[in-house]
N, CA and C of each residue as an Amber inpcrd file, in Angstrom:
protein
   339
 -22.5230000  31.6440000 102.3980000 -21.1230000  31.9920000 102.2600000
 -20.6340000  31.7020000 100.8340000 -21.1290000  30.7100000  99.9900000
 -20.9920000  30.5140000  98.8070000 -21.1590000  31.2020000  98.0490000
 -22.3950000  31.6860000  98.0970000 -23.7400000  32.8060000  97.1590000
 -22.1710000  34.1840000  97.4360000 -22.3940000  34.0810000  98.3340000
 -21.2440000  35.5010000  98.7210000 -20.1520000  35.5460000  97.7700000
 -19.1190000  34.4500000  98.0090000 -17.5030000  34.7760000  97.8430000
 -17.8910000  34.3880000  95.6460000 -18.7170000  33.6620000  95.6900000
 -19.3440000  33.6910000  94.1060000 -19.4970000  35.2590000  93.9090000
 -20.3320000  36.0130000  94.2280000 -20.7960000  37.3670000  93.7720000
 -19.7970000  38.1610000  93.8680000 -18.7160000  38.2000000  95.0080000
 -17.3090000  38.8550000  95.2130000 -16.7110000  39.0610000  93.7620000
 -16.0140000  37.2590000  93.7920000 -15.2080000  37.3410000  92.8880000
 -16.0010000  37.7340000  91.0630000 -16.9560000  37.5830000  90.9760000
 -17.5550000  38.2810000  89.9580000 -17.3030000  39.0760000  89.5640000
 -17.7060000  40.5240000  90.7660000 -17.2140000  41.6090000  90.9090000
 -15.9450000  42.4710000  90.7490000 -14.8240000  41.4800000  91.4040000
 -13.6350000  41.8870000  91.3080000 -12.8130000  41.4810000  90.0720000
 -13.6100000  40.2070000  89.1140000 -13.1150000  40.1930000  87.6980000
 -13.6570000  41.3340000  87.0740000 -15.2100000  41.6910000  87.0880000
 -15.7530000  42.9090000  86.3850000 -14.8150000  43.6160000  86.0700000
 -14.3710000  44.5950000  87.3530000 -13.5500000  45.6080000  87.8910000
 -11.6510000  45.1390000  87.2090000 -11.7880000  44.3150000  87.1530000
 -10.3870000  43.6480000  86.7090000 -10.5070000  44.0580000  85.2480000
 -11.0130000  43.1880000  84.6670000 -11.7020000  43.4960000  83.1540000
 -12.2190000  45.0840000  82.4480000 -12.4530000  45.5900000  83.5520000
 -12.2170000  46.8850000  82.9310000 -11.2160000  47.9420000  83.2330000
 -10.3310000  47.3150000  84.2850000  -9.1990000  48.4140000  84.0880000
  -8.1160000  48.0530000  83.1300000  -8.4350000  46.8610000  82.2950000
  -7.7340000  46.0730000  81.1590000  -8.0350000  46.9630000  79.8180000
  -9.5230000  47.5290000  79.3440000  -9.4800000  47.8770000  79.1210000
  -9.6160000  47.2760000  77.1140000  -9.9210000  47.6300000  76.1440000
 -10.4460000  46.7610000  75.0560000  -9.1200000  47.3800000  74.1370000
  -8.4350000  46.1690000  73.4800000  -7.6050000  45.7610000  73.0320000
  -8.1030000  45.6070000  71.0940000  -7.4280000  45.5240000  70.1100000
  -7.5300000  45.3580000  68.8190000  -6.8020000  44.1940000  68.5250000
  -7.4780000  43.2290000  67.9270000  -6.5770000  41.8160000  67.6810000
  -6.2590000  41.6370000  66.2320000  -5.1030000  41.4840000  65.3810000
  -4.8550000  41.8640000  64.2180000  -4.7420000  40.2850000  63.9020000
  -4.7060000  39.6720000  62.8930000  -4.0390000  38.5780000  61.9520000
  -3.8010000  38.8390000  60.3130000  -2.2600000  38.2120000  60.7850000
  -1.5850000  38.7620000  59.5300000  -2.0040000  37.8810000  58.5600000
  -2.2300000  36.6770000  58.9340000  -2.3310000  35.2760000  57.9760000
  -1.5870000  33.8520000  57.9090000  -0.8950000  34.4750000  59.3540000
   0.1940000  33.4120000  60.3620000   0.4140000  33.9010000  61.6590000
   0.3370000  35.0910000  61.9330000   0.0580000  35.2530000  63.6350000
  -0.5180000  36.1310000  64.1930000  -1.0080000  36.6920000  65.4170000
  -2.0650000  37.2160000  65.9720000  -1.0590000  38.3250000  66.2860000
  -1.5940000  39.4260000  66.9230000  -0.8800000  40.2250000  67.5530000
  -2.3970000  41.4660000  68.0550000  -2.1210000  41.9530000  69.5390000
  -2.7020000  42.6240000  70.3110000  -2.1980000  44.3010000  70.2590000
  -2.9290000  45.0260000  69.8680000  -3.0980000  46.2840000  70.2490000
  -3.8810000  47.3890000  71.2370000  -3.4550000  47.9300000  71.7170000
  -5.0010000  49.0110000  72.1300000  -4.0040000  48.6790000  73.8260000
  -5.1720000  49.4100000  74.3330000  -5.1880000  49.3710000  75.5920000
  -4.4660000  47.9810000  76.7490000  -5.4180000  47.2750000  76.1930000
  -5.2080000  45.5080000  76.9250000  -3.8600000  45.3490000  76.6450000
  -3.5010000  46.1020000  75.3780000  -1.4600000  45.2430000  75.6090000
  -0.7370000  45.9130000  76.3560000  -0.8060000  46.2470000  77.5210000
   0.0670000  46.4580000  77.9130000   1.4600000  46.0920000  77.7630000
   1.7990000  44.8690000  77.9930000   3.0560000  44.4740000  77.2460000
   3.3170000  44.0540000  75.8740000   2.4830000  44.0200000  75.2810000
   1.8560000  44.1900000  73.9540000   2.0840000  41.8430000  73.4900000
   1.5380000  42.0230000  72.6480000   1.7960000  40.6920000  71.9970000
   1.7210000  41.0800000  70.2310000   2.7660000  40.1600000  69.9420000
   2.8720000  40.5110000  68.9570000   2.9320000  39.3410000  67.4350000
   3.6440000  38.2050000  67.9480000   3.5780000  36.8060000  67.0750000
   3.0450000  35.6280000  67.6850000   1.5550000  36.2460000  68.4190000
   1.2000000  35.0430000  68.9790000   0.5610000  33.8710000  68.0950000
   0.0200000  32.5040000  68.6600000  -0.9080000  31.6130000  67.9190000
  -2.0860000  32.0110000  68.8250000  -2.8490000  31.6380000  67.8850000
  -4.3490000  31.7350000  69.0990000  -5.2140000  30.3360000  68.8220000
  -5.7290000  29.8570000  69.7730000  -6.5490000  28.6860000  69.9010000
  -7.9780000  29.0730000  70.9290000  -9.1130000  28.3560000  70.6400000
 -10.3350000  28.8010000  71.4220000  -9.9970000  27.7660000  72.5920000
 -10.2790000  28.3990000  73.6460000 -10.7990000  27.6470000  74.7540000
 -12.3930000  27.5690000  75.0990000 -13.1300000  28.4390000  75.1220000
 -13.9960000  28.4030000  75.0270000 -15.0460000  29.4030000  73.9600000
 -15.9540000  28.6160000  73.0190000 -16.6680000  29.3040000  72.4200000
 -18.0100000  29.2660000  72.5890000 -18.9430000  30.3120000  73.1800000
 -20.5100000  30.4090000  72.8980000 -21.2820000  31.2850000  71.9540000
 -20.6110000  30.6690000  70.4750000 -21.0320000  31.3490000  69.1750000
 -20.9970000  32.5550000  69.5180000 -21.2450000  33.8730000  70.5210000
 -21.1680000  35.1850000  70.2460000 -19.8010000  35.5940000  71.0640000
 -19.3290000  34.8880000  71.9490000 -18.5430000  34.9670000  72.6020000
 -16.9460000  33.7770000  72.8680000 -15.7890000  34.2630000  73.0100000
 -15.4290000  33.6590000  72.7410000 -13.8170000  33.6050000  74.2470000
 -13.2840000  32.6740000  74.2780000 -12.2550000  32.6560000  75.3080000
 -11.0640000  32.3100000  74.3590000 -10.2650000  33.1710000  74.4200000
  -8.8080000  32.4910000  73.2190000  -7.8730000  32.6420000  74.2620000
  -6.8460000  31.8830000  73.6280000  -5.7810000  31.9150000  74.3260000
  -4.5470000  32.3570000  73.5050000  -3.7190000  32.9590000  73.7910000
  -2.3570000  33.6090000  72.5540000  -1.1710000  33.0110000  73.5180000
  -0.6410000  32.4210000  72.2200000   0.4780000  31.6420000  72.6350000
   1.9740000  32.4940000  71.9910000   2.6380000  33.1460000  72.4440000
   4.2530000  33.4020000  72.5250000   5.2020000  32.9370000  72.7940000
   6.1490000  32.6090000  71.8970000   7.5520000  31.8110000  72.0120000
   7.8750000  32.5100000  73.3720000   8.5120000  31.5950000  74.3590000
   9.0610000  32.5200000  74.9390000   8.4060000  33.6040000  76.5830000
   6.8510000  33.5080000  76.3450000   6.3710000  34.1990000  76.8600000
   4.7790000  33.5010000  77.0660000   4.5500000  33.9710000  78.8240000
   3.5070000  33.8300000  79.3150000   1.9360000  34.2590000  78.0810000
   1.4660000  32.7620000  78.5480000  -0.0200000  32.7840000  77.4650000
  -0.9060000  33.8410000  77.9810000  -1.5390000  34.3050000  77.1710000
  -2.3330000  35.2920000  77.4710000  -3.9660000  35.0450000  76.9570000
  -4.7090000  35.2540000  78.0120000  -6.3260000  34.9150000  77.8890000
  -7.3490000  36.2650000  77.2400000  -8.0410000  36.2670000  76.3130000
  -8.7590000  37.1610000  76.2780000 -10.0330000  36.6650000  75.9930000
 -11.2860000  37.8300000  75.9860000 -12.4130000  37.3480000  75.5310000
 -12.6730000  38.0320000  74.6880000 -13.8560000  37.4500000  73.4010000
 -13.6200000  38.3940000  72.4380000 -15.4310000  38.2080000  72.4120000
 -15.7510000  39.3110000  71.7370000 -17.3010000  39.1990000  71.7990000
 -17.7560000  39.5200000  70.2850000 -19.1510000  39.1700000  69.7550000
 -19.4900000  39.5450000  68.4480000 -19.9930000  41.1800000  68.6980000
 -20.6600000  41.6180000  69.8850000 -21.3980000  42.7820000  69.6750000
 -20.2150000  44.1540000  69.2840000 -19.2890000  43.5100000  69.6710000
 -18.2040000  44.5110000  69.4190000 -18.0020000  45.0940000  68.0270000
 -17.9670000  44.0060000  66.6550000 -17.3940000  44.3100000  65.1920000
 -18.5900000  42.8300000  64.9930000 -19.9920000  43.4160000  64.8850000
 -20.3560000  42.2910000  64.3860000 -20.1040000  41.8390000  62.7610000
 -19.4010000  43.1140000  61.9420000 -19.8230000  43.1240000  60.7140000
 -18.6590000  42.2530000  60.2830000 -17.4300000  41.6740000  61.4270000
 -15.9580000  40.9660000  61.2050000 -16.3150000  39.4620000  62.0510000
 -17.2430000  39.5960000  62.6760000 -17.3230000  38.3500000  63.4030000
 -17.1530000  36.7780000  62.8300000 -17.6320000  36.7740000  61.9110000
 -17.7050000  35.8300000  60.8610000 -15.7870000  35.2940000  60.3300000
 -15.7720000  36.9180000  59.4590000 -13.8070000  36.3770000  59.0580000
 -13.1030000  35.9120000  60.2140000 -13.1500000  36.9030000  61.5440000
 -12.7080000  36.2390000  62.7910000 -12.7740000  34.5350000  63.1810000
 -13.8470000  34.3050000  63.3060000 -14.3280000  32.7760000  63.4880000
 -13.2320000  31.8830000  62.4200000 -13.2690000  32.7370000  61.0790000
 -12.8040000  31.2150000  60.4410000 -11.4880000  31.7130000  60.4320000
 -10.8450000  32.7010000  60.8800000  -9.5760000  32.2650000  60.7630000
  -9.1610000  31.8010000  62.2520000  -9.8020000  31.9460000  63.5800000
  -9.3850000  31.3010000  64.8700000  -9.6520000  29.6420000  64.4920000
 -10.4270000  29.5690000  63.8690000 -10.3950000  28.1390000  63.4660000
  -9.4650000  27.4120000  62.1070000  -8.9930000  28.2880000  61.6740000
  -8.1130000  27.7910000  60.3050000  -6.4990000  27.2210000  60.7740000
  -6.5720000  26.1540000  60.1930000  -5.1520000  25.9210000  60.2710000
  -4.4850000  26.5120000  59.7700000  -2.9690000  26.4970000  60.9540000
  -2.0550000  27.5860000  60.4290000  -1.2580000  27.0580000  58.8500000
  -0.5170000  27.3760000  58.1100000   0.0760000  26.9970000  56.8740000
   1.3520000  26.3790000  57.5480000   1.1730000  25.4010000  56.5170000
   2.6400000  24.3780000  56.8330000   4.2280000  25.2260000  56.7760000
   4.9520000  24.7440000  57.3680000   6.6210000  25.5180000  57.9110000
   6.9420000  25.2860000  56.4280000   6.6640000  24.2060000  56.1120000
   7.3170000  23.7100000  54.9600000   6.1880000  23.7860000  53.7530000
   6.7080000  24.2930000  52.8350000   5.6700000  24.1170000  51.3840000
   5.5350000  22.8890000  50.4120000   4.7630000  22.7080000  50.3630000
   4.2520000  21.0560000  50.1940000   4.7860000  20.9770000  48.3710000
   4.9420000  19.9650000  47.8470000   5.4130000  19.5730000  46.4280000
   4.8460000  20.1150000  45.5530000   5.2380000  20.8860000  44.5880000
   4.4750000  21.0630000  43.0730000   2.9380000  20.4170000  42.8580000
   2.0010000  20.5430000  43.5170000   0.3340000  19.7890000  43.0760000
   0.4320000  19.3000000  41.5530000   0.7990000  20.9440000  40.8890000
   0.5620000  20.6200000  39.5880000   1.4230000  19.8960000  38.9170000
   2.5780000  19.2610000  39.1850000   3.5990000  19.0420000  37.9730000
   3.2170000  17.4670000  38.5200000   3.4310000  16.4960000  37.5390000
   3.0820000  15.3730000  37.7380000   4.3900000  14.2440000  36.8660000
   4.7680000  13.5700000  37.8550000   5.9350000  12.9100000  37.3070000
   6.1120000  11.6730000  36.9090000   6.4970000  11.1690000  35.9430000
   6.2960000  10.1670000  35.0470000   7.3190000   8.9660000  36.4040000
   6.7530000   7.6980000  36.1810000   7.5800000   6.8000000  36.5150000
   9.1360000   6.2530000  36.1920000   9.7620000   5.6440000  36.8660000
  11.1000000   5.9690000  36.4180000  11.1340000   5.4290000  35.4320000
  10.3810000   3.5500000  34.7900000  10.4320000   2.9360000  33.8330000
   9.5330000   3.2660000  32.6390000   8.9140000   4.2870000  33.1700000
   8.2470000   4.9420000  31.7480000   9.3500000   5.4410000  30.6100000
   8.7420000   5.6160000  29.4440000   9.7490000   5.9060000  28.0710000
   9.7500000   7.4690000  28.0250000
């Protein structure tokens, strides 16, 4: 009965998963956004974080102000020739809200002359 309702639900994600249908995932360089088919309701300023990664394959999650998270899987055989830029920007931290101090300008102490 196990072996069974295991092979079921397999099946009925398969079948799920493809009436979803393959989607285009864009990054601007601060947020994700979904095209193609899979958006149905589309996403558009999401964050994305891995839930699960097996180097060719991947489980993200897109996060929307406002709006239910959304799960996708993303695979290398698809755009192997992007797989790589993909990886490091799901892994890159996003850029600070705030822009950090002048690096370069360097400021003398107050009791300096």
């Amino acid at each position: 009965m196990l072996v069974l309702s295991v092979v079921f639900a397999g099946v009925a994600a398969g079948f799920g998963l493809r009436q979803e249908g393959a989607g285009v995932l864009h990054f601007d360089g601060l947020y994700w956004s979904l095209t193609g088919n899979q958006a149905s309701r589309g996403v558009h300023a999401a964050r994305a974080s891995v839930a699960l990664d097996f180097q060719s394959l991947m489980l993200l999650r897109l996060s929307e102000p406002g709006r239910a998270r959304r799960w996708i899987w993303i695979e290398q055989r698809t755009m192997p020739e992007r797989w790589r830029d993909l990886r490091r920007a799901v892994y890159s931290r996003p850029p600070a809200a705030t822009p950090a101090a002048d690096p370069w300008r360097a400021t003398a102490p107050a009791d300096a002359p």
